[in-house]
Steps between C-alpha positions, in 0.01 A plus 500: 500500500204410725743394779742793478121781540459200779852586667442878477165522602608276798806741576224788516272378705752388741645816504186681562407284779835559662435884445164454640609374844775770543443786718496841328627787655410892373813716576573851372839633393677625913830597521719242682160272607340421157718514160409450151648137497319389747772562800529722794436461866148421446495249276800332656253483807275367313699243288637400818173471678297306249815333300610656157328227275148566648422868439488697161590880588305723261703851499261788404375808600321524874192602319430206285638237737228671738229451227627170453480408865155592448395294228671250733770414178756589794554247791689767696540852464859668605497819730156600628353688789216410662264666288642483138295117476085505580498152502855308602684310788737648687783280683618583847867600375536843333713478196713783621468859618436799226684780516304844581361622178544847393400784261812661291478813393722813365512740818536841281215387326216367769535478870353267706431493896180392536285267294259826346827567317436208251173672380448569168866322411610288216550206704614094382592185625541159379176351339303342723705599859144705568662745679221702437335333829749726716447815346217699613544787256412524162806434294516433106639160456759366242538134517813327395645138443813532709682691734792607289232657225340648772851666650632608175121706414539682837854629395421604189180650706255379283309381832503686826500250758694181487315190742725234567819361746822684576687170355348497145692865462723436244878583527502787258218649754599473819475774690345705251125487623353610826228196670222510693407169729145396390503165644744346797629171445217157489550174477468360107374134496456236264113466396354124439212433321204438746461128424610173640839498292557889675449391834780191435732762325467747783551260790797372323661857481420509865691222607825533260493865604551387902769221397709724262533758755572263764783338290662846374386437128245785523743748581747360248205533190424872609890615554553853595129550462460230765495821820219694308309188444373500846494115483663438805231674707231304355367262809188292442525573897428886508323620759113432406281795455047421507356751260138517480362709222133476340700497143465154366768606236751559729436138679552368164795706411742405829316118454740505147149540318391827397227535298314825378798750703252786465535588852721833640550308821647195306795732324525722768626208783700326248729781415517546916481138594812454244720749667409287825706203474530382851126402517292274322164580452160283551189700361130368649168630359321754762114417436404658803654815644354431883734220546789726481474522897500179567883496442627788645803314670642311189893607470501449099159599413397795312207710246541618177318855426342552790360811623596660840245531769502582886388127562789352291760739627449347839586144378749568210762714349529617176742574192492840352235513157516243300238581306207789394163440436295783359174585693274231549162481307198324497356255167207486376401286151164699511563896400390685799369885510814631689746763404783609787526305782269280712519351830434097533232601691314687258549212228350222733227752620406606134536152360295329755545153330853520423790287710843579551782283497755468784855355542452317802748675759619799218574807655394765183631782705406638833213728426348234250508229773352754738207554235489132401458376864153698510335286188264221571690169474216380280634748236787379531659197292841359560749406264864346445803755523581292152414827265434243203236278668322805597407627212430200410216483695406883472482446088243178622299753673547416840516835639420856369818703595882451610765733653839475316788687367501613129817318448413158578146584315699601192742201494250228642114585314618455163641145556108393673269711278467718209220720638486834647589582899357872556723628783385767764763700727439433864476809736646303814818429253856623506655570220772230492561225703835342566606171556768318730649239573339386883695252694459374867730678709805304607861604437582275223195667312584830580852408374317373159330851458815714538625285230173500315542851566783557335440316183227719445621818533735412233190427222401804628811675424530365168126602414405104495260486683283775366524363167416119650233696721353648178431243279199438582330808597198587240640797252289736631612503842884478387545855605343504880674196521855638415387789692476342875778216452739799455360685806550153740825352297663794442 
């Protein structure tokens, strides 16, 4: 008796250890790419890729494989943008190319041609798609598990609005709903967990991604679906793009590493940068804004979010907005006896003690830089373009005020302190400032912008980008904000 518990236990445990070593792989229910039993293009890939023994394909819902990923019980997570995972690697290789996603909806009932019309709707989507990152208006959302529940509510008009992909309509459906594009097509990837075993796992998607496409295999795996794909423009040998950006996110994010993904900037070049597949993009941290001139005559070089001035117009060119800023403001964590607005001047001259901090080379508008240039340099303290380590410092007390915009105050304070910043309106500011792309002026740059160019205009189309915009603007200001991005966007 002892020896046969002896045999079983031994079965067991060799079992689990076998278990233990495989791979496991989080993969929702997609027509054609992911199937209940564990088949369809994707999982072919990925059978083929790391061999059919080693891998254990878990087949649930894209919501609790995400959670999963999280708790890291998930070695890699099937069909993610950029920012669905906070904390992940991403390979090189795309997984494939998403279709546009759309809202459905019954045209005698609604009507939508702009992205106001979804106010006030009864709107849904699959659970955890967070679709709700795109929409700037306020809609009343009805989560679902899967896109056929979600079809089959919307014709029996239980819901208004219908968020998902023209090919989940099913047959009985077709033609029956009119869409709306909310989202043109992205890259989906595979996410790795951001460990040692990841990194090996990602790398070795890499390479069997370049030698099944090279030997035909690739194409034979995705089938018809092969064209749509987009596989056979991927080249590790795009034409290189240097991005400099004082967002320490988005280094991580294009580095395969994102971490917190808080910032606008961060989702706001991934859903362009993805519609830009003939470049390849290198992001470098900006610390200090004065060396921007030192490299006016790079051909691949450009500036994320930068503000237009006379002295930069004469160096570089520019995309169209890229971004809005409402008015800048100066910080205080002292309360100071101010109502309306102040000029700098006044603040230093009333606060004789107190120091301002600088971005070294940070142009804050012309008619603050004109003020700014006629304080005492001993005022004056300079700090890194990095938002983060700033207040970092300013929360140590090493200078009295700072000159920001209330959205990076709103996303960035609460992450280095829990006390108070008293903000006072400046009277030298405008009331929005807008942000651009900035590259040296060559014609391979200036070909880069038109294309930029034209990526963005269609997030602005599909009211993207004034929901990405948004996100982060304090609630009270929501309304000034929508206010002046539909005055320059629109």
């Amino acid at each position: 008796m002892q020896y046969i518990i002896l045999i079983i236990f031994t079965h067991f445990f060799i079992n689990f250890l076998v278990q233990a070593e495989k791979v496991i792989v989080g993969a929702d229910v997609w027509k054609d790419v992911s199937t209940q039993d564990g088949k369809g293009i994707y999982l072919n890939l990925l059978n083929r890729v790391y061999g059919k023994d080693n891998i254990i394909i878990n087949i649930d819902s894209y919501n609790r494989n995400l959670v999963a990923f999280k708790q890291d019980k998930v070695d890699i997570l099937v069909g993610v943008f950029r920012e669905d995972v906070n904390k992940a690697i991403l390979p090189h290789w795309f997984l494939d190319t998403d279709d546009p996603v759309h809202a459905f909806y019954h045209q005698e009932d609604i009507s939508i041609v702009s992205p106001a019309d979804f106010a006030n709707k009864l709107t849904s989507w699959v659970r955890g798609y967070h679709f709700e990152n795109f929409l700037f208006y306020n809609t009343n959302n009805y989560p679902v598990n899967s896109p056929k529940e979600g079809f089959s509510l919307l014709n029996n008009k239980r819901i208004d609005i219908f968020i998902d992909y023209k090919s989940n309509v099913p047959k009985q459906f077709k033609n029956k709903f009119s869409s709306y594009q909310v989202l043109p097509r992205r890259h989906l990837y595979l996410a790795f967990q951001l460990n040692k075993q990841g990194e090996a796992l990602a790398n070795k998607f890499d390479s069997e991604m370049e030698k099944l496409r090279a030997s035909g295999e690739l194409a034979s795996i995705f089938g018809l679906h092969y064209k749509d794909s987009k596989h056979d423009d991927f080249s590790r040998e795009k034409k290189k793009m240097i991005i400099y950006t004082d967002e320490v996110e988005l280094l991580r994010n294009y580095h395969n590493k994102s971490n917190k993904g808080v910032s606008t900037l961060n989702n706001t070049l991934s859903l362009l940068f993805d519609q830009l597949d003939e470049y390849y993009f290198e992001f470098k941290i900006l610390n200090d804004y004065s060396k921007t001139l030192q490299n006016t005559k790079q051909d691949n070089l450009c500036y994320s979010d930068m503000l237009k001035t006379q002295a930069r117009l004469k160096n570089f060119d520019f995309s169209s907005p890229s971004s809005l800023f409402l008015g800048l403001r100066a910080y205080s964590k002292k309360s100071l006896p101010y109502s309306g607005k102040i000029s700098i001047e006044s603040l230093l001259t009333d606060n004789e003690d107190y120091t301002l901090a600088l971005v070294n080379g940070r142009s804050y508008g012309e008619s603050i830089d004109q003020q700014l240039r006629n304080i005492s340099s001993t005022r004056l303290i300079k700090v890194s373009a990095e938002l983060d380590r700033a207040l970092t410092i300013f929360e140590h007390g090493r200078f009295d005020l700072m000159i920001e915009y209330p959205q990076d105050i709103f996303i960035h304070w609460a992450r280095i302190s829990n006390n108070k910043l008293y903000s006072y309106e400046l009277a030298q500011a405008k009331p929005y400032y807008l942000g651009h792309m900035m590259c040296s002026k060559s014609e391979n740059n200036r070909i880069f912008l038109e294309k930029f160019n034209n990526a963005l205009k269609a997030l602005v189309t599909s009211g993207t980008l004034l929901a990405i915009q948004s996100k982060n603007v304090p609630p009270s200001d929501k309304v000034n904000f929508e206010k002046y991005f539909q005055q320059v966007f629109n």
